[in-house]
C-alpha positions as CSV (number, residue, x, y, z in Angstrom):
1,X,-19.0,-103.5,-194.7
2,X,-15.1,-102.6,-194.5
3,X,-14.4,-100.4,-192.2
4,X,-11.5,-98.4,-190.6
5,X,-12.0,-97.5,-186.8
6,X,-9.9,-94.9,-185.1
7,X,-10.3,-94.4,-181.2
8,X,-8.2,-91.9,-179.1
9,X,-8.5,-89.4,-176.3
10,X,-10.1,-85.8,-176.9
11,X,-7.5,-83.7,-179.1
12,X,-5.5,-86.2,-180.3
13,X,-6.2,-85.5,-184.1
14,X,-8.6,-88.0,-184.9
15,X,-11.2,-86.0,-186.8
16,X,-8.9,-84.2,-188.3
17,X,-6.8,-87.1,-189.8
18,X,-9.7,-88.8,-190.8
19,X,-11.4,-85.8,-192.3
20,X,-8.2,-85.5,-194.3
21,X,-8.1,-88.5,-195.4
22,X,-12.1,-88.6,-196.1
23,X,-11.2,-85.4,-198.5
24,X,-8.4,-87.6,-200.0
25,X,-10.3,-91.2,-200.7
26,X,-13.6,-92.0,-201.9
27,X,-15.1,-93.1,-198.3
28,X,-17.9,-92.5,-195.9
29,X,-17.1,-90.3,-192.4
30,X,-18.8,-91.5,-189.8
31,X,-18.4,-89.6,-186.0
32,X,-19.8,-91.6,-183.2
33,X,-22.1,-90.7,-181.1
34,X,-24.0,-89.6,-184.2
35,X,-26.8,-87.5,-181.9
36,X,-24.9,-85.6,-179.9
37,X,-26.9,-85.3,-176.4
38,X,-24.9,-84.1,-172.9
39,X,-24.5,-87.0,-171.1
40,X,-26.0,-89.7,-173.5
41,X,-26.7,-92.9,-172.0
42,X,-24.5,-95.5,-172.8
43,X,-27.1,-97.9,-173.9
44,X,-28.4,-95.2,-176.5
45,X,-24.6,-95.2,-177.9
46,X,-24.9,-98.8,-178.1
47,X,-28.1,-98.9,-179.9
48,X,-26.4,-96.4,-182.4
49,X,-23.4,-98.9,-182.7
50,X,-25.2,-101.8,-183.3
51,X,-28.4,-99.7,-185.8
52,X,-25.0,-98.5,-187.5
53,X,-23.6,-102.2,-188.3
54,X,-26.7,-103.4,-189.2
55,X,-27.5,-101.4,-191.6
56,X,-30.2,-99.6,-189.9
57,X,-29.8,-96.0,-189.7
58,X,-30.9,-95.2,-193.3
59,X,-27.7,-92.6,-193.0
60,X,-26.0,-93.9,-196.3
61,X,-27.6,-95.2,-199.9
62,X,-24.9,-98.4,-200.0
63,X,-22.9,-99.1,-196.6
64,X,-20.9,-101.7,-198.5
65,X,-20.3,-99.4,-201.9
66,X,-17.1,-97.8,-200.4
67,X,-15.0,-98.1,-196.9
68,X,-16.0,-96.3,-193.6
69,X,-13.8,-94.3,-191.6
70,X,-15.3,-94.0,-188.3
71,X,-14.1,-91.5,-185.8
72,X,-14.5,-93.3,-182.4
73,X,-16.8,-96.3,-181.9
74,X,-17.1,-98.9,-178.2
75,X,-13.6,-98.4,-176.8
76,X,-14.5,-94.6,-175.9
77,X,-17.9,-95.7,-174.6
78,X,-15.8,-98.2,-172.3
79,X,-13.7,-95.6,-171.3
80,X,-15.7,-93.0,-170.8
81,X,-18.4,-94.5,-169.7
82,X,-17.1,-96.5,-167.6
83,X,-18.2,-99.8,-168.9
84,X,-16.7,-103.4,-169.3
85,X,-16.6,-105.8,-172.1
86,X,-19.4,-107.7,-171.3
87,X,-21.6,-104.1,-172.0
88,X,-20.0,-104.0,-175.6
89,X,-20.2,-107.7,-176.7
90,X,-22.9,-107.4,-178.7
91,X,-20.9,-104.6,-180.7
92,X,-18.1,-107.0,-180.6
93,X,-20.1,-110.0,-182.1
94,X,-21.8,-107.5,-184.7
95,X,-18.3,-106.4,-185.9
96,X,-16.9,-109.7,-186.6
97,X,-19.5,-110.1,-189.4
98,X,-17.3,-107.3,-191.0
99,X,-13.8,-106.3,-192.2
100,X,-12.6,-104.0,-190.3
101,X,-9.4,-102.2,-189.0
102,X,-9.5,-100.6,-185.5
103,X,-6.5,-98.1,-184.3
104,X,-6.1,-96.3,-181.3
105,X,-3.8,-92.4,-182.0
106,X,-2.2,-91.6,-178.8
107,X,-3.2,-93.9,-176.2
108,X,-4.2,-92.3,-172.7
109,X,-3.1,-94.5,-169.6
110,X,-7.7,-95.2,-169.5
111,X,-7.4,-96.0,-173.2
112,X,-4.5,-98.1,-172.4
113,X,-6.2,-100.0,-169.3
114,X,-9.1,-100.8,-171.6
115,X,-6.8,-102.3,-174.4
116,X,-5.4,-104.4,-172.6
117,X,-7.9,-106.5,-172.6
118,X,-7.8,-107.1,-176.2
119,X,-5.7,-109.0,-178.8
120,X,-4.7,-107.2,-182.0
121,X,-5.4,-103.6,-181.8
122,X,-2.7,-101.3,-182.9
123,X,-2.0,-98.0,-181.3
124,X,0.1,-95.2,-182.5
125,X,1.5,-92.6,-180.9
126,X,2.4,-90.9,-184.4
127,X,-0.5,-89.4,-186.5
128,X,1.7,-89.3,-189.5
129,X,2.4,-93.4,-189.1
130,X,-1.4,-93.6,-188.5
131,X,-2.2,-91.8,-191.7
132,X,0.0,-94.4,-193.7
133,X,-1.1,-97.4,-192.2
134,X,-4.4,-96.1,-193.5
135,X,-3.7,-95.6,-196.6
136,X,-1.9,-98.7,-196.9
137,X,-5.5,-100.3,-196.2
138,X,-7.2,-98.1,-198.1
139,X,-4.8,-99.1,-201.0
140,X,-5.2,-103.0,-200.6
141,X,-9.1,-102.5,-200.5
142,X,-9.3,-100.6,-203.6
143,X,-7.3,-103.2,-205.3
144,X,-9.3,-105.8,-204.0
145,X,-6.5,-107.3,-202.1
146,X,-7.9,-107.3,-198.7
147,X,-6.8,-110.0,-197.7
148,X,-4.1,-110.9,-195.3
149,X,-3.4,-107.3,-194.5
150,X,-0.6,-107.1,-192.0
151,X,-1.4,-103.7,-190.3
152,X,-4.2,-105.1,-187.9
153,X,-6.2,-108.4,-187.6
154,X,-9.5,-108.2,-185.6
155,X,-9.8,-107.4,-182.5
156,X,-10.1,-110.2,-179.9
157,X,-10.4,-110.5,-176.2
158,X,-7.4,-111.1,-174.2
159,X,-7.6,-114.7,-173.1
160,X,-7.4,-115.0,-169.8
């Protein structure tokens, strides 16, 4: 599965960039939570996560026929949720079987807190810079060049 994460606070044009950009390239839209319930427990959004990385939720015909933009993913369960990166690491270990880009669009100071205990994930504070680093993916993928792209690497705790 490739996919391109975007994380950000409420407002910050996520779903709207992506939904652009959705309109623009042959990919999948995915919005996390995907069942929208008030106050969703954060072990339900986790299941979803990992059913979603898997394979599991039945949601598309080929998860690996064309990228995935995904609008929001563990970083807002962490920082709304209030949870630390031991609750995600089964996300974390599921996502590594991938490739994947993760990018945070105008970085709160609790987005920031929980970054900071990662390696390698890029934040931008632009949403027209965002949109081209996207593309810029989107562009190597299609061409099969996917390797050694030098917008993002994987994410990675911050050793400590």
């Amino acid at each position: 599965m490739r996919l391109i994460i975007v994380e950000g606070s409420n407002g910050v044009g996520k779903t709207t960039l992506l939904k652009k950009i959705r309109d623009r390239y042959d990919v999948f839209y995915v919005h996390f939570p995907l069942v929208y319930y008030r106050k969703m427990p954060a072990v339900a959004y986790l299941g979803e996560m990992l059913s979603f990385l898997r394979g599991q939720l039945g949601v598309f015909v080929d998860l690996n026929a064309r990228p995935i933009l995904v609008d929001r993913f563990f970083l807002s369960t962490m920082v709304y949720q209030g949870k630390d990166v031991n609750f995600v690491m089964p996300v974390l270990e599921e996502l590594s079987k991938h490739e994947y880009y993760l990018f945070v669009l105008k970085p709160d100071e609790k987005y920031k807190r929980v970054i900071s205990q990662f390696d390698n994930i890029k934040t931008y504070d632009d949403p027209n810079a965002l949109e081209n680093a996207i593309y810029y993916v989107l562009d190597r993928w299609s061409n099969k060049e996917s390797k050694n792209v030098s917008v993002a690497s994987p994410v990675s705790l911050v050793k400590s």
